[in-house]
N, C-alpha and C positions, 0 to 999 in steps of 0.2 A: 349425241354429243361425243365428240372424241374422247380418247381415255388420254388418261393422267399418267404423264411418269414421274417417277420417284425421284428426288434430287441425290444425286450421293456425288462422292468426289470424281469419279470417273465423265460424269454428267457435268459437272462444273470445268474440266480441264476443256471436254470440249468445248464448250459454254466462249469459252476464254480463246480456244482457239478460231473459233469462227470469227468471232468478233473481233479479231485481230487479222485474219487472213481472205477476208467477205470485208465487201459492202452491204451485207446483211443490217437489218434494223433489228432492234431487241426483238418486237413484235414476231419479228417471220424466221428469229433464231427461236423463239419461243416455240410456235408452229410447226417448226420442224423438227423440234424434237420433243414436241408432247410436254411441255412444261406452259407454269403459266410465267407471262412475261416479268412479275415481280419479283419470281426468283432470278431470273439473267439479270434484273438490273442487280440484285441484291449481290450475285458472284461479279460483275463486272463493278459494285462501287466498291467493294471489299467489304460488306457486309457481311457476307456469308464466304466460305472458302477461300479466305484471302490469302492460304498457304498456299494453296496450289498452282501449280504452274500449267500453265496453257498442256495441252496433246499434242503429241509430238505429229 
C-alpha cells in the first residue's frame, strides 16, 4: 500500500494550485501526492485550509 502524506498548509497551497492550473481530478491530485482524496475535496470546498492561498 502506498504511504500516507501528512496534510499541512504547504500540501493544501499545492492542493489548490493544481486544481486551478491542471485538468487533474481530485482522485489523481490525491495520487499524486500521497494524500487521500477527502482531504483535496476538504481544501478545495473550504473545509479545511481555507486561508490559504494556492502556490505560487
Amino acid at each position: 500500500m502506498a504511504r500516507r502524506t501528512r496534510m499541512n498548509v504547504e500540501l493544501a497551497a499545492l492542493i489548490k494550485k493544481l486544481a486551478t492550473t491542471t485538468d487533474l481530478f481530485q482522485h489523481e491530485i490525491a495520487a499524486r501526492l500521497g494524500v487521500n482524496q477527502g482531504r483535496v475535496s476538504e481544501v478545495l470546498s473550504g473545509k479545511r485550509y481555507a486561508d490559504v492561498q494556492p502556490a505560487p
